[in-house]
N, C-alpha and C positions, 0 to 999 in steps of 0.2 A: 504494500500500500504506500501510497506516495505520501510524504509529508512536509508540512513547510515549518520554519522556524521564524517568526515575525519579531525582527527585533525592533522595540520602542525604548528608547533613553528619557527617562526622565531624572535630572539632577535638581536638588534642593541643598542649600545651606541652610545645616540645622537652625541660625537663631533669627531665621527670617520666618516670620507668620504667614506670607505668603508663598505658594510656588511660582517658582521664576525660573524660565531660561537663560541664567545669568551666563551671554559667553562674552563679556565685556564689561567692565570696572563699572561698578555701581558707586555712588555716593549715598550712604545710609550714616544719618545721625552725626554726621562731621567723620563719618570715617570711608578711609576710601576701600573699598572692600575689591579685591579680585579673587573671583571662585577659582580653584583645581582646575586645570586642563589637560588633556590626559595627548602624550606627545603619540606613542606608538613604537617606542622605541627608549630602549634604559638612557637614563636621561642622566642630569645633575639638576640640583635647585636654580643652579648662575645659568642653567644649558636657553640656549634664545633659539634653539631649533623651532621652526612651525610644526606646531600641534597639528594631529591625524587626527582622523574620524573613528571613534568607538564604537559607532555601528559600524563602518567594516571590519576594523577587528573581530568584538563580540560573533558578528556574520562567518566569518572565516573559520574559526576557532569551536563554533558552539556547535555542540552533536544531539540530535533527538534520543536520548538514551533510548537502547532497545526495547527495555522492561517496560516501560513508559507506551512509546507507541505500539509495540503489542495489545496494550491493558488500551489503547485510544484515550490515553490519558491527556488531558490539553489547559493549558487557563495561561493566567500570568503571573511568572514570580516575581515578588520586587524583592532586591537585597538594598540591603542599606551596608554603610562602608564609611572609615576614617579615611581621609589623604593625609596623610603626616606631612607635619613641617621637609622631612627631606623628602619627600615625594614617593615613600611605602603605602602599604595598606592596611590597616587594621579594624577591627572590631566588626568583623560581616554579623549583620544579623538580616535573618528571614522576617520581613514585614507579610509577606504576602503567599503562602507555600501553594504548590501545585501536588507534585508528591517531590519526595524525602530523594529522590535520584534526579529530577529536575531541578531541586533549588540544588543540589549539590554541583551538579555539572556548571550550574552558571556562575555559584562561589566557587569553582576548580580554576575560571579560566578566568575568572577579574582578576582571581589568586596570581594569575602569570601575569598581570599587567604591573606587578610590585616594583617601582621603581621607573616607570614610565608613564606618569605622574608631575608636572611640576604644581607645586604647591599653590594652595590660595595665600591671601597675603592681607594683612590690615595695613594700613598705612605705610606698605612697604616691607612689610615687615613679615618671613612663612609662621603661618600658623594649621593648625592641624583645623580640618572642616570636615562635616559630614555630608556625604553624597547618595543620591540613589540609584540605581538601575533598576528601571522595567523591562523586562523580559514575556512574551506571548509566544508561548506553544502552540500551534496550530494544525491539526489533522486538516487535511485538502476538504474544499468544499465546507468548513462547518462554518458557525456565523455567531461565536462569539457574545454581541450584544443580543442576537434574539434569543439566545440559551438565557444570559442574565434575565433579561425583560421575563421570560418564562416560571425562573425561580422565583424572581421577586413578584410575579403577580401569585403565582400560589402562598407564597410566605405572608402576603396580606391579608388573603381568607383565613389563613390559619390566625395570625394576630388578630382577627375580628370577629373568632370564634373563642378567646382568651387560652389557644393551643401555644404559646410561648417557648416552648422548649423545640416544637416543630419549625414553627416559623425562624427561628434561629437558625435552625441546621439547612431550611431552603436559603435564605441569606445568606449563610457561609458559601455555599455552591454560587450563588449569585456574584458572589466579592472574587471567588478563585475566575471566574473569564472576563469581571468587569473593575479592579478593586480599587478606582479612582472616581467609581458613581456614587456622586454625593448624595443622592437619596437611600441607595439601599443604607450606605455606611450611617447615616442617620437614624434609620430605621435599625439596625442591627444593635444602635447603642439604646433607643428605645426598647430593643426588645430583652436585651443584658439587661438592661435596669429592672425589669419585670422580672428576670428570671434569677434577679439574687445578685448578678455581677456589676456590681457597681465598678471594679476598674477595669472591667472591661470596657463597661458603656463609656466611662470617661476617656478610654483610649482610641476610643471609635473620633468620640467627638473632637479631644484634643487633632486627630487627623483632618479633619474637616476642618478645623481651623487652620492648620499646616497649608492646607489646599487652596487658603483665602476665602472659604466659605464662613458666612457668619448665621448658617441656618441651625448651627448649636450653641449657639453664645445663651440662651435662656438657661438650657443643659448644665451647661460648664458652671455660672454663676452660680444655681441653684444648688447642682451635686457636686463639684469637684472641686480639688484646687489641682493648681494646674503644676504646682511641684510636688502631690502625690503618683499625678497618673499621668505624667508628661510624653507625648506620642511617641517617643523616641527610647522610651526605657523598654 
């Protein structure tokens, strides 16, 4: 069976509220912030080489594990990821999992970009940033957003039947092929709060805030503070 690997990059610096495609020097707060750029090649911090494209690397590099497209396993993993000050990598964590062989393969091969990385910078200055990659697995012909749309309209019957622990597990399947739709993630954090998990819900919504979405600012105010359940722990 034929399969494709869709690769989508989305990068965020952790202490920006907003997502942004930061590939040029921002001024935030009197500070002049430049995010990570990732060159393609083992670099130095001083290296002034032009930076490459991480989607054709990731492209090149990245394999449908077997196990995976046998089972027609598919959705999108995000990893999250440090750039160090000298332009390594550290701290991968799985925001987003598909199965346990898909997030591995794609923390295998960020894994190889150690070093070819030049850092972000404060006011001139390497400092260590957090980044993310989205990754979408895709079996030929499937359609992704109308699976989610699918999950999430049954997960709504179920919530308006006070079924909470169902409509939870249709949301999860809904977050694995969509996991940047700020309705379901809203609803998912609604539906954790019903179901007992309060840092859960507040990690949903803290994301949504991440996102620049202010459709959980009631949420957050009412149940969270934002240095218990900060989207990023």
């Amino acid at each position: 069976m034929k399969t494709t690997a869709i690769l989508v990059l989305f990068m965020f610096i952790a202490f920006l509220s907003t997502a942004q495609d930061l590939t040029e020097t921002k001024m935030l707060r009197d500070v002049d912030v430049t995010p990570p750029s990732f060159m393609g090649v083992k670099t130095t911090v001083l290296d002034l080489a032009k930076s490459t494209s991480i989607y054709d690397y990731l492209g090149e590099k990245i394999e449908y594990p077997k196990m995976s497209e046998n089972m027609m396993k598919e959705g999108c993993v995000i990893i999250q990821f440090t750039v160090l000050e000298n332009g390594d990598l550290d701290n991968f964590e799985v925001i987003n999992s598909v199965t346990s062989d898909i997030d591995n393969e794609v923390i295998k091969v960020l894994k190889s970009t150690d070093g070819m990385w030049r850092p972000g910078k404060n006011n001139g200055t390497p400092v260590a940033m957090e980044k993310e990659v989205a990754v979408t697995f895709q079996m030929e012909n499937s359609d992704h957003l109308k699976l989610a749309q699918k999950f999430y309209r049954r997960a709504n019957k179920k919530f308006e039947k006070n079924k909470y622990k169902k409509a939870l597990r249709l949301l999860d399947h809904a977050l694995v092929y969509q996991p940047y739709d700020k309705a379901v993630l809203l609803k998912r954090g609604q539906t954790r709060l019903l179901t007992g998990n309060m840092g859960g819900a507040c990690q949903d919504w803290n994301r949504l805030k991440s996102l620049g979405s202010d459709l959980a600012d009631a949420y957050l105010e009412k149940h969270c503070e934002m240095d218990d359940y900060a989207v990023n722990k």
